[in-house]
C-alpha positions as CSV (number, residue, x, y, z in Angstrom):
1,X,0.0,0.0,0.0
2,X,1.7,3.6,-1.1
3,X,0.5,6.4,1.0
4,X,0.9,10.3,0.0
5,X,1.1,12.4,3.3
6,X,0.3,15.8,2.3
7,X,2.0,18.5,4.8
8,X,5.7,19.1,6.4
9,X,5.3,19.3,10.2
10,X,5.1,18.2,13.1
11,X,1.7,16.4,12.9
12,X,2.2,15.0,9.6
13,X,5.3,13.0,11.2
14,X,3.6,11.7,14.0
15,X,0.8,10.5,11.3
16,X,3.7,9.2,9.2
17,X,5.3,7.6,12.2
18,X,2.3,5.9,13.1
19,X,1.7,4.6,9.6
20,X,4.8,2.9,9.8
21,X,3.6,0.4,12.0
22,X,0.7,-0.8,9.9
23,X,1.8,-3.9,7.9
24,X,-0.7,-2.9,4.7
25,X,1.6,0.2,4.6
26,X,5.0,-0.4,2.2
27,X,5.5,3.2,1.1
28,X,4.9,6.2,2.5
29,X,5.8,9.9,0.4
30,X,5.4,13.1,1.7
31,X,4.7,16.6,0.4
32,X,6.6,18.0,0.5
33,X,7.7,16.6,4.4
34,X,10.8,18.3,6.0
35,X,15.1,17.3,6.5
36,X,13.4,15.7,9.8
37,X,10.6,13.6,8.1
38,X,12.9,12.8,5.4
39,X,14.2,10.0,7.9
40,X,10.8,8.3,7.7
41,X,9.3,8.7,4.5
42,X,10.1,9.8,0.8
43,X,9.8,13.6,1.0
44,X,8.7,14.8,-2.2
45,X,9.1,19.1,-3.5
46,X,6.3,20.9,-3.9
47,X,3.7,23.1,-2.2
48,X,0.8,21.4,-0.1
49,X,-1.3,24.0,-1.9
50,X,-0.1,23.0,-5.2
51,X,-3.0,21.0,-5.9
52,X,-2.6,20.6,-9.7
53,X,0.7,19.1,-8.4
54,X,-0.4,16.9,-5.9
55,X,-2.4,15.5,-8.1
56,X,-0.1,14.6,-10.7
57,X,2.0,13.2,-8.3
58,X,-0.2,11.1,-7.0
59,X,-1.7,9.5,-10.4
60,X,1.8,9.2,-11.8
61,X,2.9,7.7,-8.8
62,X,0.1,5.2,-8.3
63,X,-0.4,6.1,-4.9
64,X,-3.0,4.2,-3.1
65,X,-4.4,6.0,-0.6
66,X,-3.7,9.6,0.3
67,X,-4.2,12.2,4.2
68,X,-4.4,15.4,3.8
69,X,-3.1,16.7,6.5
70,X,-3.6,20.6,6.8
71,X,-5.9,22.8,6.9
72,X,-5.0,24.9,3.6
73,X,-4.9,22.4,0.9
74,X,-8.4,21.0,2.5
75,X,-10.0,24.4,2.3
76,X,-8.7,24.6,-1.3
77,X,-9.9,21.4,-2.5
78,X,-7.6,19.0,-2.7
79,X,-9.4,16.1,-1.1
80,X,-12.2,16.3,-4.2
81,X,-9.2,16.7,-6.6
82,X,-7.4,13.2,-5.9
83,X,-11.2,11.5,-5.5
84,X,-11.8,12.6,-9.2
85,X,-8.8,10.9,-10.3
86,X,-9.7,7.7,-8.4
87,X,-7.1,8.2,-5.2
88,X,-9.6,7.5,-1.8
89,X,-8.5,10.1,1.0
90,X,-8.4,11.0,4.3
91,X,-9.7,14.2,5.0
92,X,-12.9,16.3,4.0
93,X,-13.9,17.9,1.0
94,X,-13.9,21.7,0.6
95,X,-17.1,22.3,0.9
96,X,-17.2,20.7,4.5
97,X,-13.5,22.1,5.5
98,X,-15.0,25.6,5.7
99,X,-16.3,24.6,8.9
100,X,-12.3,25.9,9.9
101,X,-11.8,27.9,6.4
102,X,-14.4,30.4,7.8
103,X,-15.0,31.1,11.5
104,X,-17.9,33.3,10.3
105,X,-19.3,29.7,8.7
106,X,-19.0,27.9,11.9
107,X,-20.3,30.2,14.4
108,X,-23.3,31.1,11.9
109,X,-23.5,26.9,12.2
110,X,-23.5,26.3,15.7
111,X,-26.1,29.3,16.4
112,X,-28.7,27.9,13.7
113,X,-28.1,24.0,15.1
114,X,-28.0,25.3,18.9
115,X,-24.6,24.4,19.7
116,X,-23.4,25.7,22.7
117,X,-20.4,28.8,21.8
118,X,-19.5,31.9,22.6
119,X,-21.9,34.8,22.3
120,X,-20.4,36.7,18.9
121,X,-20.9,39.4,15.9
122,X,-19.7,39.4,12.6
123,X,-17.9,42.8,11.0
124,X,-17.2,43.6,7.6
125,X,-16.6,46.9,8.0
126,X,-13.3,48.1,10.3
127,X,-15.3,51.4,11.7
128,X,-18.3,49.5,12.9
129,X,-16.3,46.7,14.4
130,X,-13.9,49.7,15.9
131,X,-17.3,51.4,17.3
132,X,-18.3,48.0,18.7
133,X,-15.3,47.0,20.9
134,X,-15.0,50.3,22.5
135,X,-18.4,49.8,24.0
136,X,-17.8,45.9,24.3
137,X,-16.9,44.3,27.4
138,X,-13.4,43.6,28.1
139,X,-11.2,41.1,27.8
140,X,-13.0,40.1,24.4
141,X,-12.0,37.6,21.9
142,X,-11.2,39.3,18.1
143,X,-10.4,36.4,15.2
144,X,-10.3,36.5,11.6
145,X,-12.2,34.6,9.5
146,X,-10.3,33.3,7.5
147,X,-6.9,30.3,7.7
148,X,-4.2,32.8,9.5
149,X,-2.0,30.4,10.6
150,X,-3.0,29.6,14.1
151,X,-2.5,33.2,14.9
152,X,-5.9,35.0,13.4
153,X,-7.0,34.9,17.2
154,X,-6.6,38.0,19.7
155,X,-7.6,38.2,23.1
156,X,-7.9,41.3,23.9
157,X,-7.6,42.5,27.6
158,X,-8.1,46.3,27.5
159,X,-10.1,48.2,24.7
160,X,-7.3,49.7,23.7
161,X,-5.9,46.2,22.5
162,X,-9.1,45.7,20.8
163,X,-9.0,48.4,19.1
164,X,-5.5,47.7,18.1
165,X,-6.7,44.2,17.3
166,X,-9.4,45.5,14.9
167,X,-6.8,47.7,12.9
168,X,-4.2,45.5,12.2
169,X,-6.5,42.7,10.9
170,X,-9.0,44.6,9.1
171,X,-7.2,47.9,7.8
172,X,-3.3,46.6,8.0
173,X,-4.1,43.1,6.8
174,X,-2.1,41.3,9.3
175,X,-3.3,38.1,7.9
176,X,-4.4,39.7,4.2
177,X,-7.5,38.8,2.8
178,X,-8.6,36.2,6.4
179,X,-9.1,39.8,7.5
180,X,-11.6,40.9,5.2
181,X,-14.2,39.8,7.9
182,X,-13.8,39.3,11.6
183,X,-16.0,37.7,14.2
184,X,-16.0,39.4,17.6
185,X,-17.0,37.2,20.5
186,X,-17.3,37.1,24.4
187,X,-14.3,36.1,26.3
188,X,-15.5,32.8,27.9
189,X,-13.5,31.2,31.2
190,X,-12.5,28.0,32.1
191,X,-10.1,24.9,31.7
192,X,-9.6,24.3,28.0
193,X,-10.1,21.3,26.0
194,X,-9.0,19.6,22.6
195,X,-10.9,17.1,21.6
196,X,-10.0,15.3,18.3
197,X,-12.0,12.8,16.7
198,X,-12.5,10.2,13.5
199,X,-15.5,10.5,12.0
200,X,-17.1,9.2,8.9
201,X,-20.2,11.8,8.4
202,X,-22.2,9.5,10.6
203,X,-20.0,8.0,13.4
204,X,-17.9,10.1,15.4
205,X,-15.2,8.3,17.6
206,X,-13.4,11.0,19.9
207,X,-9.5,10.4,20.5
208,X,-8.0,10.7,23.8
209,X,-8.6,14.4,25.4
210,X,-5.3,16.7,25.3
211,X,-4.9,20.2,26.5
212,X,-3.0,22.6,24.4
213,X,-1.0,25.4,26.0
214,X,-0.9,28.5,23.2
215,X,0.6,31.1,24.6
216,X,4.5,31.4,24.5
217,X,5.3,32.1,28.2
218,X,5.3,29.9,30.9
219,X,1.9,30.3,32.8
220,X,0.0,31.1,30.1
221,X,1.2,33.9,29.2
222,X,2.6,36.6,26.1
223,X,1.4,35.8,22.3
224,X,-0.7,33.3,21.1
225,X,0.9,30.4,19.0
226,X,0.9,27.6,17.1
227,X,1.0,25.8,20.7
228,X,3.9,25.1,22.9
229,X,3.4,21.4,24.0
230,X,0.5,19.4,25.4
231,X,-0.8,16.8,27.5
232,X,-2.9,13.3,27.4
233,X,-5.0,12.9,28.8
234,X,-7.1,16.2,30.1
235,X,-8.1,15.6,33.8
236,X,-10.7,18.5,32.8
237,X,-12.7,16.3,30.7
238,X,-14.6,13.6,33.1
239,X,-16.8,10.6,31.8
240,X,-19.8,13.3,32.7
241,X,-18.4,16.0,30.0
242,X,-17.4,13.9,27.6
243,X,-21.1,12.4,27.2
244,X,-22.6,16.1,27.5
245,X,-20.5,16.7,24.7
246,X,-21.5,13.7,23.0
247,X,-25.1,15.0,23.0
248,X,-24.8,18.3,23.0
249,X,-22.1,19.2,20.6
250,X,-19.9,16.3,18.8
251,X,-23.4,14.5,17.1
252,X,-25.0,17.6,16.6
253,X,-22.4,18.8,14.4
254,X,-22.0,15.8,12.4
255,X,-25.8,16.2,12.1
256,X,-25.7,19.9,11.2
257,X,-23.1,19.7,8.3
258,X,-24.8,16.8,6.8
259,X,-28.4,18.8,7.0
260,X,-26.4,21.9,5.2
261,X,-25.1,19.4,2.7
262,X,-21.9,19.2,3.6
263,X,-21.2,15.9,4.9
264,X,-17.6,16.1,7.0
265,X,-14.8,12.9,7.0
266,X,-11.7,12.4,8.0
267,X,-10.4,14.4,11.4
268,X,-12.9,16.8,13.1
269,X,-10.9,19.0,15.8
270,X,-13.1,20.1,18.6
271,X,-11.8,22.9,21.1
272,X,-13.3,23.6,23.7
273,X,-13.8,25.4,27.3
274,X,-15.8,23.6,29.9
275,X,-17.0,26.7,31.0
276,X,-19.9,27.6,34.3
277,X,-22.5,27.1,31.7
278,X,-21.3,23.5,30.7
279,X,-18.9,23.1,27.5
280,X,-18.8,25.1,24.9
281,X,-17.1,25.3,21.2
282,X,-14.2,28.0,20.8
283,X,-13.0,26.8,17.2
284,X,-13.1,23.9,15.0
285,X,-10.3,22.2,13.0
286,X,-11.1,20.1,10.0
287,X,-8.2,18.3,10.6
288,X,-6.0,17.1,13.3
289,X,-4.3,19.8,15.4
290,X,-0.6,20.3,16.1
291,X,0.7,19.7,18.4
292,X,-1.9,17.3,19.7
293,X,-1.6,14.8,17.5
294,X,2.1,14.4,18.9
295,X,0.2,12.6,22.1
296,X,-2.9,11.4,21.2
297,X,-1.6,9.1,18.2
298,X,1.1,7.7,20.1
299,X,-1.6,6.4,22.6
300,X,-3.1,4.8,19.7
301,X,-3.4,1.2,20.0
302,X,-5.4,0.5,16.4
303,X,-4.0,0.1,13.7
304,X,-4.1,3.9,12.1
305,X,-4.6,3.1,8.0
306,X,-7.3,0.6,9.4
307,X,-9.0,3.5,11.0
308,X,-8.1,6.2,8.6
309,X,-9.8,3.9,5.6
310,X,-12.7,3.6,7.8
311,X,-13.4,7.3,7.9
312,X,-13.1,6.7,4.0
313,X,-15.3,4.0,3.8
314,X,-17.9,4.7,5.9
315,X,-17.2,2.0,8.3
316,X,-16.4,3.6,11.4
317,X,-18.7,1.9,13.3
318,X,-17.7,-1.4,12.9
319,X,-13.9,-0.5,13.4
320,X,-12.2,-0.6,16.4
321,X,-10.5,2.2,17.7
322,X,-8.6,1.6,20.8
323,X,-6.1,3.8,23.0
324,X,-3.5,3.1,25.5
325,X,-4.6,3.7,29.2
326,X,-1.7,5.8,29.8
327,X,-0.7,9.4,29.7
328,X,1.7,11.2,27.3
329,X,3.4,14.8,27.2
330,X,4.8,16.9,24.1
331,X,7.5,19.9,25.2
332,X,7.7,22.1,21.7
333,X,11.5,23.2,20.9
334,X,11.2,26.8,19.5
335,X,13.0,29.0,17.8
336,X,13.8,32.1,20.1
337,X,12.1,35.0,19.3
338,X,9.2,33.1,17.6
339,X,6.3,33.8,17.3
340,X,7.6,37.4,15.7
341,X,10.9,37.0,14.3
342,X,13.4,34.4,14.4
343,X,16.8,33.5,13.1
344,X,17.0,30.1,11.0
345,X,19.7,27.6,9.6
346,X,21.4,26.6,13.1
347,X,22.3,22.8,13.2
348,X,20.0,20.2,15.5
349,X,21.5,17.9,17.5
350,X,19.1,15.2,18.6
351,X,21.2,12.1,20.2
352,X,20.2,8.6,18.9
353,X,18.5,7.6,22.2
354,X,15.7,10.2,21.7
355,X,15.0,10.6,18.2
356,X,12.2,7.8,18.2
357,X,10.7,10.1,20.4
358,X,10.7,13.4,18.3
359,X,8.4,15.1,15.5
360,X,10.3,17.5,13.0
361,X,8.6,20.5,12.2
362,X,10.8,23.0,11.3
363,X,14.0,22.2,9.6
364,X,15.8,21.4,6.6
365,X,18.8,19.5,5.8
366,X,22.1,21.7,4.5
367,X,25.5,20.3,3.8
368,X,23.7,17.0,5.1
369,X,23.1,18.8,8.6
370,X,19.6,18.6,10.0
371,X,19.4,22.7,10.8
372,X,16.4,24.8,11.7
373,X,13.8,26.6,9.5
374,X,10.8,27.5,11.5
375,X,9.3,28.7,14.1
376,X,8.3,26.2,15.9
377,X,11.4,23.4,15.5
378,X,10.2,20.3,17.2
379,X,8.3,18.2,19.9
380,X,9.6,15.8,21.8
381,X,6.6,13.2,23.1
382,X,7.5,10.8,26.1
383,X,4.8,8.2,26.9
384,X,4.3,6.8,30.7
385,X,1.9,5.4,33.6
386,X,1.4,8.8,34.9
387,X,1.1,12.1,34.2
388,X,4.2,13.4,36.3
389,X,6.3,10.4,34.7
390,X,5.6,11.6,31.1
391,X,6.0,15.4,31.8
392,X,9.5,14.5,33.7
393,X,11.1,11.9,30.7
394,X,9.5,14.6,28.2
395,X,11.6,17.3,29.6
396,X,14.8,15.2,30.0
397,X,14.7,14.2,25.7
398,X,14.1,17.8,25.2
399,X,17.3,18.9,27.2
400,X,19.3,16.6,25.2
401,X,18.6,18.3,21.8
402,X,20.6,21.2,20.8
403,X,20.3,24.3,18.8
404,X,21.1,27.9,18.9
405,X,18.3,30.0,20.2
406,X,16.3,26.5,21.5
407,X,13.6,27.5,23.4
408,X,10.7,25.8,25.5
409,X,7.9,26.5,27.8
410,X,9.1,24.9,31.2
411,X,5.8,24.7,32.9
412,X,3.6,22.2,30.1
413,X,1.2,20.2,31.7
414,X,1.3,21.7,35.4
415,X,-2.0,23.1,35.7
416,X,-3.2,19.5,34.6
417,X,-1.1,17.6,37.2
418,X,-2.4,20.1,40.0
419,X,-6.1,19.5,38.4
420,X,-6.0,15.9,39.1
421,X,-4.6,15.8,42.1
């Protein structure tokens, strides 16, 4: 079976490396990967929004069965363009990955289904949405509508940030044309939770609960990111929630996408806040997150391309999907300075006992040198009985792997071993 993985970071290697261990996989290529991935899979140039190129990959290439992995080459359509050349996928079509491709979509969804969210409004023009947060009640939540990198979302704590907040998105373009529109909603409190889960438009099979930690600074703290390391499982999210959540917003999604005609497969990504008022939605993914997918798929007992196919297939139901009862932790390696501004190209060491253990997301190979080229460099994911156990080995890989400027969060996955104390 040859498998096209479609994205170059940290998720798509944990999908790759957990693809490795199915037997019906033989060959696994990825577009266009990264110097890290390259050690597990056939990295392949190109653009994962080069769809006309994906595709002719692919169908040249005979490839079998292909994921798309992120979120910009699923809002453009590249799911429907290897199905009409006979290539089965992982993922959803365009016209159901808008429920991430436009927050304005999703929140107009969830208030005509009855899904529990934040109270919102939606601005087109920059004066009325600058008139609006200086009467709004602060700290309020401003995001664009559109893809923006995991960083189209401001919390703003004074109105003098939201105002700030308003210009640079809607009249300096911070994130171009994801700008255009903006939804401004309530700031909602309480512990957050990411819920990923496999559905096939009818069946929806959560993962195992993480909890992200965005902001760059230890204890929560300075700019939003891409997300600095998480935990598995949340102690947050008891058997009680989960089922709430199960009624009140995982089926009725699934339901409300498939009565808009816009039936969703592969990966749906909830994130949530168990808030006073019960759980509530803050965003959707249509596709796994990063970097939760570095410790929910290593608690993955099943065989992945079994489930994967299943989502395909419409056969979720009668597939087993199985985790580990165990708990795993994810410490990000950064770049210092990220998420602003960066220097690149500085040489990775990652010793031999620890790189089973790590997820490439930014770097390249030079002179046959594994060296940096993003942001966010890599995760390292340890896997133990308890929560304290993984957070400890997690740390000690992490302090074995080298580069100038490396920086990390120290504090991931504290508030969750005080929480279930």
């Amino acid at each position: 079976m040859k498998i096209l993985v479609v994205g170059g970071g940290g998720r798509e290697h944990a999908i790759i490396k957990k693809l490795k261990e199915s037997r019906e996989v033989t060959e696994i290529y990825a577009l266009p990967g990264n110097g890290g991935i390259a050690r597990d899979a056939v990295c392949v140039p190109g653009s994962a929004t080069d769809i006309d190129g994906i595709v002719k990959f692919a169908s040249e290439n005979a490839i079998d069965y292909a994921v798309v992995a992120p979120d910009d080459p699923l809002v453009l359509g590249a799911v429907d363009a290897l199905e009409a050349v006979g290539i089965p996928c992982f993922g959803p079509k365009a016209n159901a990955a808008i429920i991430e491709g436009s927050k304005v979509f999703s929140k107009n969804l969830m208030k005509k289904y009855g899904i529990p969210t934040a109270r919102y409004e939606v601005f087109t023009d920059a004066d009325a949405a600058l008139e609006y947060v200086k009467a709004a009640p602060v700290p309020t939540v401003i995001k664009a509508d559109g893809l923006a990198l995991g960083k189209g979302v401001i919390i703003a704590e004074t109105r003098d940030a939201a105002v700030d907040a308003v210009n640079s998105i809607m009249k300096d373009k911070a994130f171009g044309k994801s700008g255009d529109q903006i939804v401004i909603e309530e700031f909602l409190t309480g512990p957050e939770v990411s819920v990923l889960s496999f559905t096939d438009g009818t069946t929806v099979v959560p993962m195992v609960f993480s909890v992200d930690h965005k902001r760059i600074g230890d204890g929560n703290v300075g700019l939003n990111t891409g997300g600095m390391g998480t935990v598995a499982p949340n102690p947050y999210y008891t058997p009680e929630i989960a089922e709430r959540c199960m009624n009140e917003i995982f089926l009725p999604t699934i339901a409300a996408m498939n009565a808009e005609g816009r039936t969703f497969k592969g990966c749906l990504y909830f994130g949530l806040m168990i808030t006073p008022d019960g759980p509530k939605v803050i965003e959707y993914n249509c596709r796994f997150g990063d970097p939760e997918t570095q410790v929910v798929l290593p608690l993955l007992e099943s065989d992945l391309y079994t489930v994967m196919r299943a989502t395909t297939d419409g056969t979720l139901a009668e597939t087993e999907v199985k985790f580990r009862d165990a708990h795993a932790c994810c410490v990000i390696l950064a770049s210092n300075g990220y998420p602003v501004k960066y220097a690149k190209g500085f040489e990775i060491t990652i010793p031999d006992d620890v790189s089973g253990s790590v997820y490439v997301a930014g770097a390249a190979v030079k002179d046959g040198k594994l060296v940096t080229s993003g942001g966010r460099v890599l995760g390292t994911t340890a896997v133990a009985d308890t929560l304290k156990d993984a957070i400890d080995k997690a740390y000690e890989m992490t302090d074995k792997i080298t580069f100038d400027g490396a920086y990390c969060r120290r504090d991931i996955g504290e508030a969750a071993l005080k929480a279930g104390k």
